[in-house]
C-alpha positions as CSV (number, residue, x, y, z in Angstrom):
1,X,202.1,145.4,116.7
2,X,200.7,147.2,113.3
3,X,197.4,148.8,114.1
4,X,194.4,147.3,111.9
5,X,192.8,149.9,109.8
6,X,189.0,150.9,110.1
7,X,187.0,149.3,107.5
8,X,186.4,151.2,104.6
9,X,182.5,153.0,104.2
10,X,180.4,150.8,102.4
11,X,178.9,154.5,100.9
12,X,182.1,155.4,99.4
13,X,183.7,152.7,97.5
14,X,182.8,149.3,98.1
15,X,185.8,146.7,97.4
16,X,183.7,144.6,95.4
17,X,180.5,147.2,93.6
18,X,180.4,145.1,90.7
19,X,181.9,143.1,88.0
20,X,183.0,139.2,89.9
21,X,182.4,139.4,93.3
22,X,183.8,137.2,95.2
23,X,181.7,133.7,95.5
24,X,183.0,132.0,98.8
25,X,182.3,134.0,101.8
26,X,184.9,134.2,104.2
27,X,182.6,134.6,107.3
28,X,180.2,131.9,106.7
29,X,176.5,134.1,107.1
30,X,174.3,132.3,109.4
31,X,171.4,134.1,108.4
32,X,171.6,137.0,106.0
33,X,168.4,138.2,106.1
34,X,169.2,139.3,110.2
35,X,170.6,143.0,108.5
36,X,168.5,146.0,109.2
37,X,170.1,147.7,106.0
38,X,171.1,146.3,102.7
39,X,173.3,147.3,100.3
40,X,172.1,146.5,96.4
41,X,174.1,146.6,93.1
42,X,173.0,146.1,89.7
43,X,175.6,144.0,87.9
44,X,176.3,146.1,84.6
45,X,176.4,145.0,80.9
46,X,174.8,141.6,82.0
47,X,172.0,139.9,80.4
48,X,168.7,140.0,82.5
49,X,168.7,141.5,85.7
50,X,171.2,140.7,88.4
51,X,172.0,142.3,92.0
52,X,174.4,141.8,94.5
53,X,173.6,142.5,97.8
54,X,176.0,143.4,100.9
55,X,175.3,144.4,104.3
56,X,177.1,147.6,105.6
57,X,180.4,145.8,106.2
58,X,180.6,144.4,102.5
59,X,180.2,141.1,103.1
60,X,178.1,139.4,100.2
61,X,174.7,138.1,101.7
62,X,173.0,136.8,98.5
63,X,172.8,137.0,94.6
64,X,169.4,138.0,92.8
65,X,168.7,137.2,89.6
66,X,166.0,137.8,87.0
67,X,166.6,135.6,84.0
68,X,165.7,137.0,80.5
69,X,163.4,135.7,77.7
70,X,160.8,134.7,80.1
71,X,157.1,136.4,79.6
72,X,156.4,136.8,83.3
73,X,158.9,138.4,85.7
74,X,160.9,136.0,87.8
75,X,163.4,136.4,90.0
76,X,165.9,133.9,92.0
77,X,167.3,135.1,95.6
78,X,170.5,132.4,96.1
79,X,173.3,132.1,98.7
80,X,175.7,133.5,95.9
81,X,176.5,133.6,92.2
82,X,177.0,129.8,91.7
83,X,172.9,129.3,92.3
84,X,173.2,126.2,94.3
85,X,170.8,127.5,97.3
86,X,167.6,129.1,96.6
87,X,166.3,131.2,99.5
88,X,163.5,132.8,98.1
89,X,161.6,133.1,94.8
90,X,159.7,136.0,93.5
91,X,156.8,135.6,90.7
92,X,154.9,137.5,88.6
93,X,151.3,135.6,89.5
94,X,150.2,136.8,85.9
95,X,152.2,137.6,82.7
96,X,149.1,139.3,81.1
97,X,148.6,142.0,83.6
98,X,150.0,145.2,82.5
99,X,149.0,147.7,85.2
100,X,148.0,146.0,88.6
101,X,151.0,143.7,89.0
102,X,151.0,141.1,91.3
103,X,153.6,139.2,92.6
104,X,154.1,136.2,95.2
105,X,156.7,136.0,97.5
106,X,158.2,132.5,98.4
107,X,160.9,130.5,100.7
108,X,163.4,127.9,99.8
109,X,160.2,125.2,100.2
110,X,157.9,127.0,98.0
111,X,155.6,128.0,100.5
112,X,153.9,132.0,100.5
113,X,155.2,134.3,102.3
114,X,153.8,137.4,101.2
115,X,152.1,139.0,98.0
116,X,153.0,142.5,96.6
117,X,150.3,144.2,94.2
118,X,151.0,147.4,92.6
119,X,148.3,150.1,92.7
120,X,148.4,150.8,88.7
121,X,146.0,153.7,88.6
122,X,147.3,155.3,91.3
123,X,151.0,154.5,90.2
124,X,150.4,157.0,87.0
125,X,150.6,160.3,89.9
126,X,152.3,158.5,92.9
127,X,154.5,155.2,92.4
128,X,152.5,152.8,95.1
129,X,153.0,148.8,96.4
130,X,150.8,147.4,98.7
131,X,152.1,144.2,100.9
132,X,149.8,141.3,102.1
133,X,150.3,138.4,104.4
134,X,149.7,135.2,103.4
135,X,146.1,135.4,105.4
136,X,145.3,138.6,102.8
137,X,146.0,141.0,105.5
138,X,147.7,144.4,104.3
139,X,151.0,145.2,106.3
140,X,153.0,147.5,104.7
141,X,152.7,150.0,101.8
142,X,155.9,151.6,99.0
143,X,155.8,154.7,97.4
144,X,157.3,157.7,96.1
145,X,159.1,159.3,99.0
146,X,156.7,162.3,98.3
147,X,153.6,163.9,96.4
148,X,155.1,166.6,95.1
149,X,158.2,165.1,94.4
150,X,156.1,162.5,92.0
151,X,154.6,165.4,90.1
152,X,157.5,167.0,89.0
153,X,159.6,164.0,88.2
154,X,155.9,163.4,85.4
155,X,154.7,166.7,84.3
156,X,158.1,169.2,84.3
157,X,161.7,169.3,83.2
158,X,162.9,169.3,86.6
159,X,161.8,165.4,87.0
160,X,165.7,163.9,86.1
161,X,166.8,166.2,88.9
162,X,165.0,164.1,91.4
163,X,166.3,160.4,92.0
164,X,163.1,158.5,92.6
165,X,163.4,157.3,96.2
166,X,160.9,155.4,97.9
167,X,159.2,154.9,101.2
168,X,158.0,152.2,103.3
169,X,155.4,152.5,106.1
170,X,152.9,150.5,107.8
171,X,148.9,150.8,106.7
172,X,148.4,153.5,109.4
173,X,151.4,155.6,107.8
174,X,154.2,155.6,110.3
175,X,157.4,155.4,108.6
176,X,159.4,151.9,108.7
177,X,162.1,152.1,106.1
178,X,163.4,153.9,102.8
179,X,164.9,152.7,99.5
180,X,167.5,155.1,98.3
181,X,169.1,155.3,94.5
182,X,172.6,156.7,95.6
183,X,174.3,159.0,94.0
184,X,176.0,156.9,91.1
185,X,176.1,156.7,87.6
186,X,174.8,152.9,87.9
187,X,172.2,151.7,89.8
188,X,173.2,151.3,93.3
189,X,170.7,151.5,95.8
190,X,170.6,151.2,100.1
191,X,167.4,149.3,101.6
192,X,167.1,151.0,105.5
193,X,164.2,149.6,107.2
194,X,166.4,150.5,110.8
195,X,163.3,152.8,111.5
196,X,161.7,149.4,112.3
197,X,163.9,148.1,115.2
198,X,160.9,145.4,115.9
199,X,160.7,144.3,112.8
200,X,157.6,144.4,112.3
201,X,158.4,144.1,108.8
202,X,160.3,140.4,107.9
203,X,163.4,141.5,106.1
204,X,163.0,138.6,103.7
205,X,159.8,140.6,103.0
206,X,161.7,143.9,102.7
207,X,164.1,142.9,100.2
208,X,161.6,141.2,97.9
209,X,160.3,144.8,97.9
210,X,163.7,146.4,96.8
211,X,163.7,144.3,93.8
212,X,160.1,145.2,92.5
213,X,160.6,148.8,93.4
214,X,164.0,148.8,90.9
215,X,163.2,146.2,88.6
216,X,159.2,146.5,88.0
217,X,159.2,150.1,88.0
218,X,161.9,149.6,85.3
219,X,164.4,152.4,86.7
């Protein structure tokens, strides 16, 4: 009997990094928010925004899209590319803030499910989200993975040396997850939250995150 081969690392070359993935799973996904760690590609040379997102044995968990010619920031998280399941929606609550976004978080029915606001003041030394519960409760912060780090990447030439990375931790600090730009000429980033094996932190939540950290922060 021919041995099966290991499957290949999703970090190295994954079989399907962009271009036409495929639509139809294979392995129907129950739930594909279950992952602890997400892989996300930008789709190149497309017009708006648009991510895939794997888990770490490349199979396809959703499509996210941000259509263009729209004077808020909207996104669309489907089932896949054909856009016939909606499982969340993420909105820009105002298209006339420039500094303080805010954005609202929603399921497949519409209903909140968290709110993101970025701290724009702060943002100009420190890149910095803060996430609320639908009762206004803060329970998570994102920001630059560190303070130094921040400074250079504004005030010296050494700042394109530095990918920008971020962080994700609870109110009181401790450390639940990272989003990491890998090292690629396009964008291709890894969401970990599996420092947060409670999950305290709905992943649904956590990827809603991702997107604003790439696409608001216009990396």
């Amino acid at each position: 009997m021919q041995s099966q081969q290991p499957p290949q690392s999703p970090y190295s070359s994954p079989p399907q990094p962009y271009g036409q993935p495929q639509v139809a799973r294979a392995v129907p996904i129950a739930d594909p928010f279950q992952h602890d760690k997400f892989l996300i590609n930008q789709k190149v040379l497309s017009l708006g925004s648009k991510y895939y997102v794997y888990n770490e044995a490349n199979q396809p968990l959703f499509f996210i899209e941000r259509p263009v010619l729209r004077i808020k920031m909207l996104f669309g998280i489907f089932t896949d590319e054909s856009k016939t399941q909606k499982l969340l929606s993420l909105d820009q609550d105002s298209a006339w803030t420039i500094i303080n976004y805010g954005f609202t978080l929603r399921d497949a029915s519409e209903q909140p499910i968290a709110y993101f606001k970025r701290q724009g003041y702060l943002s100009m030394l420190r890149r910095t989200w803060k996430i609320f519960d639908v009762q206004g409760q803060e329970i998570a912060q994102a920001h630059e993975d560190s303070w130094w780090k921040a400074i250079l990447r504004r005030f010296t030439d050494l700042g394109p040396l530095f990918r920008t990375n971020f962080v994700v931790t609870r109110p009181d600090g401790t450390l639940i997850g990272e989003f990491i730009r890998r090292f690629t000429i396009t964008d291709k980033y890894v969401l970990d939250m599996t420092k947060d094996p409670q999950r305290t932190l709905d992943r649904r939540i956590a990827v809603g995150l991702a997107v604003l950290l790439d696409n608001a922060e216009h990396r």
